[in-house]
Phi, psi and omega in degrees: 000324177304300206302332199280325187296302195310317175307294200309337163303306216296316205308320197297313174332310198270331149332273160329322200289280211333326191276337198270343197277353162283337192296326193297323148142129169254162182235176175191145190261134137241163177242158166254154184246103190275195172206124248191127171293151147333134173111289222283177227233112194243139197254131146258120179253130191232117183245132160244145175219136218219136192257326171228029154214193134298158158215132192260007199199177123215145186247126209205118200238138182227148173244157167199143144358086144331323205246007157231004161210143184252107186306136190239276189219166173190178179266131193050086202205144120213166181165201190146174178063350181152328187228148166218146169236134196252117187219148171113217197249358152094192184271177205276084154245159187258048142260090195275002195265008188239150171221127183235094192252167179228157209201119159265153171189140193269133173279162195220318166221146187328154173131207157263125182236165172229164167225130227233176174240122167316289187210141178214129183238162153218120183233153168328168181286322187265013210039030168271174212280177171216140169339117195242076159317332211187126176234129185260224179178127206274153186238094216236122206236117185265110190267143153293160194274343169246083175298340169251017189282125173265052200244097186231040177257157176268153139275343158175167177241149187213072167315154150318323202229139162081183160202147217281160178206130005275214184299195193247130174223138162352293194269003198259140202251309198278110157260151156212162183200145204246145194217156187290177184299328203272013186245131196248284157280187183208069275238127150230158165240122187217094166263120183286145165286339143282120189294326175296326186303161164245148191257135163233120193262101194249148148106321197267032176230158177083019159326097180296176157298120179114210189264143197202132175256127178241140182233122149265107164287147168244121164230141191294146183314316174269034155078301182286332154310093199227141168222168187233069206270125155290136193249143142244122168224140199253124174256126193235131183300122146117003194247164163227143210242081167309124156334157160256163175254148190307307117314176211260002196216036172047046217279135175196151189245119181279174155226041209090247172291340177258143162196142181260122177308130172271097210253141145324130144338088206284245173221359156321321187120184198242154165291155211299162182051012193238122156278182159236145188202190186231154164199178174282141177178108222015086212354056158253131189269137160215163189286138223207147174251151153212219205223131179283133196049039169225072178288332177251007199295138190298342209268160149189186163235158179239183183260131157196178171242121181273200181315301216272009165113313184326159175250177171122198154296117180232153169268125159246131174274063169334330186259358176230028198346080177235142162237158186196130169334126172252098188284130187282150190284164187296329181287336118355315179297308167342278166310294183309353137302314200289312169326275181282024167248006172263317171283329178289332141343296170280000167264335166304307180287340179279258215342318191278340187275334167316308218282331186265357169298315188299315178325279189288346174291318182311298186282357194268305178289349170278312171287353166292293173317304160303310195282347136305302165314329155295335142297254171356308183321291193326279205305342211273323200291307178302279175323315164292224282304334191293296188283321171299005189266303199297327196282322170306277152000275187322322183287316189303315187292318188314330190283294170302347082035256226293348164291335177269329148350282187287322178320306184286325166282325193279301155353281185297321199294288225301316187277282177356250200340316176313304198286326166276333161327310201282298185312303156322303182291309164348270178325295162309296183317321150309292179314303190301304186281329143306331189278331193263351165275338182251034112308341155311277181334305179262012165279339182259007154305293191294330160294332170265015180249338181253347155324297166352292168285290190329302176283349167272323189308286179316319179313287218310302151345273172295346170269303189297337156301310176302315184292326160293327182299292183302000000 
């Protein structure tokens, strides 16, 4: 019975943490994912919402494309370079179980962008933090503004490496180009002749030894126009492969005695604050960084190789026509720490927020589990009482058994005892009558031995009578 109260306790215990760990109140984030001409100026409405509680607040970190979309204004919003962060209570409604912002941000070039959550608090009418269910992500699909231009032809492929065979034409779709052991990847610059269109490069990276397929898709500004050009590029073991400059005729840009060979845009990534655009340069078009929301500005940056052999980022001044190594500036350096102390926050925080999900599946599975086990008691305990019922039943009768048992025996005792007792008596009685036949017996000797004497007496008597008579 102790043992049966210690569950029904551990059971309440467990009930109970459970019930306070549903108190705590859970949220979800959601986007609306809208759709937006190239130019215009596109709204992200971002809500959180919650089924059981109040919330007065968030602190909310967002990442999106610097180089397709630029951040404008918002509600409780600042930012920029890539993150904006959403902090207070959104606009004002007396729905306290919703919270609602709006996040501007000007598009800059045709595609897709997403905008993702970095780090998220959401809190209660007491500011405690709340359960964050579900981080959604908003998907904002950027139309180009000449939706009916099919035009899905390259103006050219421009490897790092090698050259392409044959030469490179519009219509000719099959290429190959052969390259040395030391090239792992391979950078292309492949420009449409419609600037809306888009280009995607597959296959050129991880090369091996041997034949490796590169695919450029091309699709055309209304979206449905799509071509396809092939690369087969052959890596051959024992050979080595010199960069290249991004044209054939080694295009580079100087500075007195210094000067860098201009190479494609590799695939690394663009340095923080930089899009990609294009320009002119000695009337040639390449590929360009150029600083977001400074568009018009002369400066940019390129991909190159200089004199002394560097590879990188170099800044050019169209108006004082200088080139220089491009060192990211510290603030810049900056953000890209801060950037990366928000995500490693925010992976602290995905963990940890796992770890109370873990948590909480753990008391969810424990109070099942007790509450099984509590079944079980229950039924094992009615069955032993059941069956202790059947032992008891059983004992008894055996106790009555063994009372007809004795009954019968003592019984059986009771005549035994009788019948010797009868025997006994008998036997005296036999005895008693013996003893009284032969007190019969010599009493009625002695009554015939004294009739006897008597009658000799009388004789005797009677002959002495007679001898006196004679």
């Amino acid at each position: 019975m102790k043992k049966l109260k210690g569950i029904l306790f551990a059971a309440f215990l467990v009930i109970t943490l459970s019930s306070q760990v549903f108190a705590a109140g859970n949220a979800r984030i959601q986007f609306n994912d809208p759709t937006i001409t190239r130019g215009k100026k596109v709204t992200v409405s971002m809500k959180v919402k919650s089924n059981d509680i109040n919330m007065s607040g968030s602190d909310i970190t967002l990442y999106y494309d610097p180089n397709i979309m630029s951040f404008v204004s918002g509600t409780d919003c600042e930012g920029g370079q890539g993150t904006v962060r959403v902090k207070g209570a959104g606009k004002q409604s007396s729905n306290k179980k919703q919270l609602e912002y709006d996040i501007a941000f000007d598009t800059l070039t045709a595609g897709t962008a997403y905008i993702s959550i970095s780090t998220g608090e959401v809190y209660d009418a007491n500011n405690a933090l709340v359960n964050v269910t579900h981080y959604g992500t908003s998907k904002i699909t950027i139309r180009s503004a000449k939706t009916t231009s099919k035009n899905a032809n390259l103006k050219s492929i421009t490897p790092s490496a090698g050259e392409i065979e044959p030469a490179f034409s519009k219509d000719i779709s099959n290429y190959s180009i052969t390259v040395g052991e030391d090239v792992t990847a391979l950078p292309i610059a492949a420009l449409a002749e419609d600037v809306d269109a888009k280009v995607a490069i597959t296959g050129n990276t991880a090369l091996v030894v041997g034949e490796n397929k590169v695919t450029i898709r091309v699709t055309a500004p209304n979206g449905s126009t799509k071509k396809t050009y092939n690369l087969t590029v052959n890596k051959v073991n024992g050979m080595l492969s010199s960069i290249k400059a991004a044209s054939n005729d080694a295009q580079s840009i100087s500075s007195g005695d210094f000067s860098v060979s201009i190479l494609p845009l590799p695939d690394i990534g663009t340095p923080v604050g930089y899009i990609t655009s294009t320009t002119q340069f000695e009337g040639k078009e390449m590929s360009v960084l150029i600083r977001d929301g400074y568009e018009d500005t002369k400066t940019f940056l390129f991909y190159g190789r200089s004199s002394n052999g560097d590879t990188g980022y170099y800044r050019y001044d169209q108006l004082e026509k200088t080139v220089q190594r491009y060192i990211e500036e510290p603030a810049i350096a900056r953000l890209r720490e801060v950037s990366k102390d928000y995500e490693t926050a925010f992976n602290q925080y995905t963990t940890a927020s796992a770890s109370g999900k873990r948590l909480f599946y753990i008391v969810i599975g424990l109070g099942a589990v007790c509450l099984v086990l509590l079944i079980m008691v229950i039924i094992f305990a009615r069955k032993s009482s059941k069956k202790g019922m059947e032992y008891l039943d059983e004992y008894e009768e055996g106790l009555d058994d063994d009372d007809e048992d004795d009954d019968r025996y003592f019984s059986r005792r009771n005549r035994e005892s009788d019948y010797d007792d009868y025997v006994d008596s008998r036997d005296d009685y036999a005895d008693d009558r013996d003893e009284r036949n032969d007190r019969y017996d010599r009493e009625d000797r002695y009554e015939r031995g004294s009739r006897v004497l008597d009658d000799l007496h009388r004789r005797r008597e009677e002959e002495g009578n007679i001898e006196d008579l004679e």
